[in-house]
Structures are given as structure tokens and as C-alpha cells.
C-alpha positions as CSV (number, residue, x, y, z in Angstrom):
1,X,33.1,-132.4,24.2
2,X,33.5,-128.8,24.8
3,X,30.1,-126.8,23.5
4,X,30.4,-124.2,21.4
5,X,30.1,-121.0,22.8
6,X,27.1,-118.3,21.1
7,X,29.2,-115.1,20.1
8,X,27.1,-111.9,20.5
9,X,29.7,-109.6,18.9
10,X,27.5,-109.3,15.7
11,X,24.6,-108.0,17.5
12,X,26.2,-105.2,19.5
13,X,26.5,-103.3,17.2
14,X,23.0,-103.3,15.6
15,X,22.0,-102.1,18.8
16,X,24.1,-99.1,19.2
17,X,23.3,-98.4,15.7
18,X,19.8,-98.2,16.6
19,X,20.1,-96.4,19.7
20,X,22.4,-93.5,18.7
21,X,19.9,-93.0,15.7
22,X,17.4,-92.7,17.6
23,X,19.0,-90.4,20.1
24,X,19.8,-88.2,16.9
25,X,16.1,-88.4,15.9
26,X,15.1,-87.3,19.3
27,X,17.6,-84.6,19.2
28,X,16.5,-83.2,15.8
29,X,13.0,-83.0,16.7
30,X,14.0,-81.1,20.1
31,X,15.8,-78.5,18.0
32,X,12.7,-78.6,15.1
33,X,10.8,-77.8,18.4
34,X,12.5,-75.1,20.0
35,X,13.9,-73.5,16.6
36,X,10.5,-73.6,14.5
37,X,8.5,-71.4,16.8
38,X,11.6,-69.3,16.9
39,X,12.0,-69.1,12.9
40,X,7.7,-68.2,12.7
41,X,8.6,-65.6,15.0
42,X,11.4,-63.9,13.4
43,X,9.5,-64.6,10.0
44,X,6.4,-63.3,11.3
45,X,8.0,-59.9,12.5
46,X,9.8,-60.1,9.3
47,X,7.0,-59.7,7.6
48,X,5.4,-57.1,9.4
49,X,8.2,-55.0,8.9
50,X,8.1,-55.5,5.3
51,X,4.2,-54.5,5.7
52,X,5.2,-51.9,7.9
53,X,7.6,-50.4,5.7
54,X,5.1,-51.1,2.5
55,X,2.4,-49.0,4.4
56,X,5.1,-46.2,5.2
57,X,5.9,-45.9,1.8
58,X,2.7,-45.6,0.7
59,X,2.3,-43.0,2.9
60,X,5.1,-41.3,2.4
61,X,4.0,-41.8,-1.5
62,X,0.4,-40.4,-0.6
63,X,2.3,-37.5,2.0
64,X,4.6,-36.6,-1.3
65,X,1.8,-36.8,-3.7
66,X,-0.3,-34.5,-1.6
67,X,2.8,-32.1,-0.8
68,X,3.0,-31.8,-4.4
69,X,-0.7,-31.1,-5.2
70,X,-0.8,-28.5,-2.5
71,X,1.9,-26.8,-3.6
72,X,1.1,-26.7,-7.2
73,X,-2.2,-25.2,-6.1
74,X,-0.5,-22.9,-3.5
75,X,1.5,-22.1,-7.3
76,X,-1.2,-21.7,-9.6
77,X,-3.1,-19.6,-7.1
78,X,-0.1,-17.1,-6.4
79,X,0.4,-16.8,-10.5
80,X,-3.2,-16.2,-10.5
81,X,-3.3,-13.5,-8.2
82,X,-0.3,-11.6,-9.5
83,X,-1.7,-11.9,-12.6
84,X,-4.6,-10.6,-12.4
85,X,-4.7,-7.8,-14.7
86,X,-4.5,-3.8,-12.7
87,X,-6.4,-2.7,-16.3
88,X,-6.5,1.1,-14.9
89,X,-3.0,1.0,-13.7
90,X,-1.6,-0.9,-16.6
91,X,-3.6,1.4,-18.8
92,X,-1.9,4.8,-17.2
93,X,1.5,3.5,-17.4
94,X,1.6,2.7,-21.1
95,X,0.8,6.2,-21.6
96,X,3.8,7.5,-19.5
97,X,7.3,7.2,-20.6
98,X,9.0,4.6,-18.0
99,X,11.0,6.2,-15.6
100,X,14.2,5.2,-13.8
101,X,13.7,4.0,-10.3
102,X,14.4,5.6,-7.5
103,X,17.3,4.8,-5.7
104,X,19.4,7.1,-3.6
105,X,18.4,9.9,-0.9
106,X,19.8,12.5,-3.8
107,X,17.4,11.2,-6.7
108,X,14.9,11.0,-4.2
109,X,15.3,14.8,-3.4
110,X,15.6,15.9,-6.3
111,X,12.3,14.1,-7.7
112,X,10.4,15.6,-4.4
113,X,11.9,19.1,-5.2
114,X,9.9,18.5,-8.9
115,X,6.7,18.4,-7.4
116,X,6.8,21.1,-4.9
117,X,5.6,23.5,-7.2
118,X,2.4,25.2,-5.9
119,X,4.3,27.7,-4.2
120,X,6.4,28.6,-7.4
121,X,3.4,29.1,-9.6
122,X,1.4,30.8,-7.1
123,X,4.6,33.3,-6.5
124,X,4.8,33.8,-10.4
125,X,0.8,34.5,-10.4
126,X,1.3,37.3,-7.8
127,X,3.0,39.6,-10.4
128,X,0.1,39.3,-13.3
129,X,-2.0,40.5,-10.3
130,X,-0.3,44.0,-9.4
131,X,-0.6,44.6,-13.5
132,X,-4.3,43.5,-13.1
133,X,-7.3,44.1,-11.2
134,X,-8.3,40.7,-9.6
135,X,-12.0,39.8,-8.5
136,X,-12.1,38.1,-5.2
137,X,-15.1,35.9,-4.5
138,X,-15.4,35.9,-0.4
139,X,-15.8,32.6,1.2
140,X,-19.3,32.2,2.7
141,X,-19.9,33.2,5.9
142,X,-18.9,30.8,8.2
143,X,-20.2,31.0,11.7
144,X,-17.8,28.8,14.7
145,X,-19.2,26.8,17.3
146,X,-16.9,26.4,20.0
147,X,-12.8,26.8,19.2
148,X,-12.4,28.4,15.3
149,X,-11.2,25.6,13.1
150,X,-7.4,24.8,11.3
151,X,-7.4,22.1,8.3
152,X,-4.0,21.8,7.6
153,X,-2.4,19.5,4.2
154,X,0.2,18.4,3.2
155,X,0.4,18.3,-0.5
156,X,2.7,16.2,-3.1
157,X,2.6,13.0,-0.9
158,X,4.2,10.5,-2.4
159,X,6.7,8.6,-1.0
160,X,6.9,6.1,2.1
161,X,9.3,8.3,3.9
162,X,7.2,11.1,3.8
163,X,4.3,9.3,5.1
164,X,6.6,8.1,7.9
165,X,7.0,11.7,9.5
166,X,3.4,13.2,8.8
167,X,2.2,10.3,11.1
168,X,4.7,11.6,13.7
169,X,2.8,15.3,13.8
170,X,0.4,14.9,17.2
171,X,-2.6,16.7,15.8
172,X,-4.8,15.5,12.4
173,X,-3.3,16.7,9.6
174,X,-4.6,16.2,5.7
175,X,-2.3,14.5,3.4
176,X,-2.8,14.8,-0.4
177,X,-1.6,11.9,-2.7
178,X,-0.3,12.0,-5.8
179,X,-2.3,9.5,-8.3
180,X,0.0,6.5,-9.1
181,X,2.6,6.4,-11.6
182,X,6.1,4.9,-12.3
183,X,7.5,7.8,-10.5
184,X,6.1,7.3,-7.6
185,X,3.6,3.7,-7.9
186,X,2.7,3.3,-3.7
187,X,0.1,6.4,-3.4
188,X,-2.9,4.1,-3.5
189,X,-1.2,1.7,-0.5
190,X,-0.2,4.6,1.3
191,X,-3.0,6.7,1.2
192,X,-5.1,3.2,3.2
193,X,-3.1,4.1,6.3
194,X,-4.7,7.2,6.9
195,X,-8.1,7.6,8.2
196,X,-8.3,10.7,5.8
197,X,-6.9,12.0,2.9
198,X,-7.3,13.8,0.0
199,X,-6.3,13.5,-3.9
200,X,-3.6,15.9,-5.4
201,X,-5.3,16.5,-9.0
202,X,-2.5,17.8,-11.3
203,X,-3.8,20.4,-13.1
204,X,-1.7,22.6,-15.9
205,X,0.3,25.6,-14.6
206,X,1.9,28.9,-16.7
207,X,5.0,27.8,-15.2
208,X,6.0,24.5,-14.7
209,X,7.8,22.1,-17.1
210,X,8.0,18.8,-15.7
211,X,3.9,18.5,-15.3
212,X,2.9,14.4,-13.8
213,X,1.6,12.2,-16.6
214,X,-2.0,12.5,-17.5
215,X,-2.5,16.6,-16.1
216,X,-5.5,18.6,-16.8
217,X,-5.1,20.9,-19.2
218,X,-7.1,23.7,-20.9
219,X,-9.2,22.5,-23.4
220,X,-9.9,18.8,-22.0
221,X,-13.1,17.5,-23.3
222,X,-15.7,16.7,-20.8
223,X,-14.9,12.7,-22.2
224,X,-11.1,13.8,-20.9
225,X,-11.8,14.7,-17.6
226,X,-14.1,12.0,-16.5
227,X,-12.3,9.5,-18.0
228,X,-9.2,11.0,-16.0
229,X,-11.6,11.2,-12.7
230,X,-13.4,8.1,-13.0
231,X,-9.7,6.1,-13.3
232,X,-8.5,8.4,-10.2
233,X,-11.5,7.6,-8.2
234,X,-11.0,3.6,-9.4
235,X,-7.4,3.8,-7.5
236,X,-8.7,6.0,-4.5
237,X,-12.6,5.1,-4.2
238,X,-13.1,6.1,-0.7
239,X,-11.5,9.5,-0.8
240,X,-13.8,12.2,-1.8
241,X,-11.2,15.6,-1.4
242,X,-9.3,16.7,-4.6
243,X,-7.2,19.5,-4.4
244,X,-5.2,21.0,-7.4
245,X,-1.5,20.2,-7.9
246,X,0.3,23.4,-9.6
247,X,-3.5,24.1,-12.0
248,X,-2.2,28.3,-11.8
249,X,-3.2,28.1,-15.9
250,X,-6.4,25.7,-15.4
251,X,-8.0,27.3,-12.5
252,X,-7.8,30.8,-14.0
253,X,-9.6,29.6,-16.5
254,X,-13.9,29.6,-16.0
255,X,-14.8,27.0,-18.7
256,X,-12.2,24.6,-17.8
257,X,-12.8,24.4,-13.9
258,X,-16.8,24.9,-15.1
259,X,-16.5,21.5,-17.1
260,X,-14.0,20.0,-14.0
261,X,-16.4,20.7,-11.4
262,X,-19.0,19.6,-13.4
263,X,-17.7,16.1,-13.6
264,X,-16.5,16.2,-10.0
265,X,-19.4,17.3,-8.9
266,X,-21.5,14.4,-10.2
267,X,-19.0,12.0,-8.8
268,X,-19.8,13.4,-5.4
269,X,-16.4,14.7,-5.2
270,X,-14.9,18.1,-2.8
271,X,-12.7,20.3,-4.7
272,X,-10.8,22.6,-2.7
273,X,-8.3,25.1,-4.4
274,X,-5.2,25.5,-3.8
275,X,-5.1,29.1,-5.0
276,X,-2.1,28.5,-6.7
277,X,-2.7,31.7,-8.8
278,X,-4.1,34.9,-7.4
279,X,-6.3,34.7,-10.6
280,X,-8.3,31.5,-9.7
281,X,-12.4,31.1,-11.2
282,X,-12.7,28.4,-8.7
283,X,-15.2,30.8,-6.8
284,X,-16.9,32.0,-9.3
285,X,-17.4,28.6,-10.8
286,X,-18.4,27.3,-7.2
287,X,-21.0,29.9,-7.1
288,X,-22.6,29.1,-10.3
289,X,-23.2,24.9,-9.2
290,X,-24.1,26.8,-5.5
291,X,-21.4,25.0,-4.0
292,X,-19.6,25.7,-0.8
293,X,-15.8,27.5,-1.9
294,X,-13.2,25.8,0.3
295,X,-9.8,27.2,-0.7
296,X,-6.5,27.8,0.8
297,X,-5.9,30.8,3.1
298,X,-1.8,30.6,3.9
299,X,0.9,28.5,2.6
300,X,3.2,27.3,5.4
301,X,6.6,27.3,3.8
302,X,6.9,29.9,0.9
303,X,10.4,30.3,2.6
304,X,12.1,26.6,4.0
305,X,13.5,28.2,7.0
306,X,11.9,27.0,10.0
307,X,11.6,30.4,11.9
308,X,10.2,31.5,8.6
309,X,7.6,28.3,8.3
310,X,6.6,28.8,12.5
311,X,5.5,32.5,11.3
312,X,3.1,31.2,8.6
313,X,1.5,28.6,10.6
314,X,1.1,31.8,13.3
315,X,-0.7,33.7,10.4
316,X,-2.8,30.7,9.7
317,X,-4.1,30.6,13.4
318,X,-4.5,34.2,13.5
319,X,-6.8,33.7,10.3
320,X,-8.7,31.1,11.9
321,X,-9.5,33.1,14.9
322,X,-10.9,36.2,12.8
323,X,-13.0,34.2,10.1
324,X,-13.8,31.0,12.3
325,X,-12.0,28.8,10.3
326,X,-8.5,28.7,7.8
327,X,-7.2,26.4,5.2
328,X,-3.5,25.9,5.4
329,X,-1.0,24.3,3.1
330,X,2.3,22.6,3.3
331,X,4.6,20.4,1.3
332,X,6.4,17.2,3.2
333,X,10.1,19.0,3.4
334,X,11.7,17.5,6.4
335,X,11.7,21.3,7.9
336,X,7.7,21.7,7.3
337,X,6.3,18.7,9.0
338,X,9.4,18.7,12.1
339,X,7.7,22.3,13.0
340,X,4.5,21.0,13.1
341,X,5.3,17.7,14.8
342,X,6.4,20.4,17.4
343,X,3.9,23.5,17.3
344,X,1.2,21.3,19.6
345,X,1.2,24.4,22.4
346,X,0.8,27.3,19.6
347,X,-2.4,25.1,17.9
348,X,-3.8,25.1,22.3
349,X,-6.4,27.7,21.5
350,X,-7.8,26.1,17.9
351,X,-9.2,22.9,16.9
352,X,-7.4,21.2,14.0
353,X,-8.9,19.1,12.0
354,X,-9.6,17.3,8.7
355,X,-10.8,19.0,5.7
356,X,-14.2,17.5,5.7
357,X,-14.7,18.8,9.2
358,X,-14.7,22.7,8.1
């Protein structure tokens, strides 16, 4: 009797069931193992570049915000500053009628030629003196030590251009600003680049029709003129020269220049006259306050031709070597201050120098 073989065919494959299940566990937790630490690592940086790029932005937030606040401030401080008020200046300009800038080389000339004026009056004043007998006041005595002394100014300064070619002239000259007005607004800037100057006081002439806003005239009250001085000397308070612009009417006349030098005179202020009229009070006047008469002794260009300009400055220097010292006056034409720029050798045996220095 033939026994009956045992068939194994139903276990085989429980077997290799088991075993490629378990070789698929093993294989899964290989790749859990290897790709875990890989995932916390990208996940990690992952999040530190989105804490990264949080922090930026709120820097970039805090950078802006900042920005912002400083510029505002840097805002509100430059409104502030041009708008604090310039009471004086705003104050003199609602009194003038506004002017049209200036904007060519022609309107330019032609507003200079307005102001060059001294000369014209003074010219004009020269034929009420042959019809009248004129009291001259001498100067006081003045005594030289060393080389006689030359002051000489330039009057009607005004402009940039002008200040431009007096700084060219290799000697010490005295400019003399106009006060500030629409016309010309830059006087008070421009007269800071000099380390002397003077003021050009307008003062009301017999002869002149286009006077600057705010003149002197005859008849001021003493409230007039030192309200007109004190705003002048508010502008320009380290200069402390004033010399007239045109002023052939006002300086003739005692109780006008009595009440100017008065007020000028308390402000600790030099006058020096222009003598733009032949009958000036200024010395008389100076010699009742027992001041010092400074005044000038030659105009440099009466005539514009240069030849003609050379032989005033020659009479100047002559003056200066007889009397010890001279006052001359010139106007900034382009032909005035190019023959001083170049009159160095004729000025080798006198000393030139500022106003105050007389």
C-alpha cells in the first residue's frame, strides 16, 4: 500500500509572503531613515529662511519707517527755516512797488546806469556855486606817519558781477552797498565777502528821478530816520561806514544832516560825504557834534574814458601826497575798476587803504 505523500505546496507560499513583506518593511524603514533626517533638514532651513526673510522685512519695515521719519523731519525743518519770517526785509518790500527781475546784460546796464548818479548831481551842483558864494569847512589837519594815505570806494554796489571784478583790483579798495531791495535783493550776502565795506545811504538829490525806495529826504522826522537806520543796520550790523547815495538836496541842507548825524551818531555810525553838491553842511554839521569830516576829495570817472579815469586817480595821489591823505570815489563801470585792477605801479609811492584806516 503506497503512503500518501505530504504536499508542501500550500505552505510555500506563506513563506514568501512573509518574507517579501518583511523585506519591504526593512526597506521602508531604510528610506524613513535616510529621508527623515533629510526632510528635518530641508524643513529646518526652510524655516529659517522664512525667519530670515521675516526679520529682513522687519527691517526693511523698521529701515523704511525710519527713512520716512527722517525725511519728514529733514522736511519740516527746511519749511521751517525758509519760513522763518525776514520781518525787516518783508517789511521794506511791501513798501516798494515790485519790480521786474533782472534778466539780460541790457536790463542789467541799464538798471546800473540808474544808480550812477553822484557824479550827475554833483556836476548840476557846480553851476549853483559859480552864482553863489560857497563856505568851505577845511578838513582837520591831518598829520602822515610814514607813506600819505589813499581810501578809494566804489559806490552803487549792487550786483554779483560787480563784486566779481572789485575783488580782482590787487590793492584794498572800499565797496559801498546799496541796502536790499527787489531791485537788487543780494547786497546783505554780498557785502559778507568783504572784510570791509561800507553802506550807500540814499539820500534825496535836486536832480534825480528814479530815487531807491525808502531815501532820505528833507523833512524826515527824527522817528523816520532811525527807523530807516536802525532797519539798515538790522541787514548790515557789522558795517559801521555810510556814505550818501545822490543826497546833493539833503546834505545842503543843516537841519536835515544835523537830525541824520544825530541818529547816526548814536548808533556809533561813520558818515562820510560824498560831496555830491558843492553846497554840502556836512562839515559844518560835523563840527557842531565835534566830529572828525571825512569827505570825498576826487571822483575817478566824471568822464568813462579810461585815459580820462587814469588822470583822476593821478589827481587823487597827488592830493594825498600834499594833505597826507585823500578820499576817492568810483562807480563799478567795467572801465573804472579794469584801470584800477591795473594802476598797482602808479599807487608804489602811497598806501591804500580802507576808509577806517584814514
Amino acid at each position: 500500500m503506497l503512503k500518501k505523500r505530504k504536499s508542501t505546496h500550500s505552505k510555500t507560499p506563506k513563506n514568501v509572503n512573509q518574507n517579501s513583506f518583511l523585506s519591504k518593511k526593512k526597506l521602508a524603514i531604510t528610506i524613513l531613515i535616510f529621508i527623515v533626517p533629510i526632510l528635518i533638514v530641508f524643513a529646518t532651513k526652510y524655516l529659517d529662511a522664512i525667519k530670515v526673510k521675516e526679520e529682513t522685512n522687519q527691517i526693511d519695515k523698521s529701515t523704511e519707517f525710519l527713512m520716512d521719519k527722517m525725511k519728514k523731519m529733514l522736511d519740516d525743518e527746511k519749511n521751517r527755516l525758509t519760513s522763518i519770517p525776514k520781518a525787516l526785509e518783508e517789511q521794506e518790500k511791501q513798501k516798494f512797488q515790485k519790480l521786474p527781475p533782472v534778466t539780460t546784460k541790457e536790463e542789467v546796464k541799464e538798471k546800473e546806469q540808474e544808480h550812477f548818479s553822484e557824479i550827475n548831481d554833483y556836476k548840476n551842483s557846480l553851476d549853483k556855486e559859480k552864482k553863489e558864494k560857497v563856505e568851505i569847512v577845511e578838513k582837520k589837519v591831518y598829520i602822515p606817519k610814514g607813506k600819505p594815505k589813499l581810501a578809494i570806494i566804489i559806490d552803487d554796489v549792487a550786483y554779483e558781477h560787480q563784486t566779481k571784478l572789485i575783488k580782482k583790483i590787487p590793492f584794498k579798495v572800499t565797496p559801498s552797498f546799496f541796502p536790499p531791495t527787489p531791485r537788487h535783493p543780494d547786497t546783505v550776502s554780498l557785502a559778507k565777502e568783504f572784510k570791509f565795506a561800507m553802506v550807500h545811504l540814499p539820500m534825496e538829490a535836486l536832480s534825480y528821478t528814479r530815487p531807491e525806495p525808502n531815501t532820505l529826504n528833507v523833512g524826515d522826522s527824527h522817528e523816520v530816520i532811525q527807523e530807516r537806520i536802525k532797519n539798515i543796520k538790522a541787514w548790515f550790523p557789522n558795517i559801521n561806514y555810510y556814505n550818501n547815495h545822490t543826497g546833493s538836496k539833503y546834505t545842503a541842507d543843516f537841519a536835515s544832516m544835523d537830525k541824520l548825524i544825530f541818529v547816526l551818531k548814536s548808533e556809533n555810525i561813520t558818515f562820510v560825504d560824498s560831496r555830491t553838491t558843492a553846497q554840502t553842511q556836512v562839515g559844518k554839521v560835523f563840527q557842531k557834534h565835534n566830529l572828525n569830516l571825512l569827505s570825498r576829495d576826487v571822483f575817478l570817472d566824471n568822464d568813462m574814458d579810461k585815459n580820462a579815469i587814469k588822470e583822476q586817480l593821478k589827481k587823487a595821489i597827488s592830493f594825498a601826497k600834499k594833505h597826507g591823505m585823500a578820499i576817492a570815489i568810483g562807480h563799478p563801470h567795467v572801465n573804472t575798476l579794469e584801470v584800477l585792477r591795473n594802476s598797482k605801479s602808479l599807487l608804489k609811492d602811497i598806501d591804500v587803504v580802507y576808509v577806517k584806516d584814514l
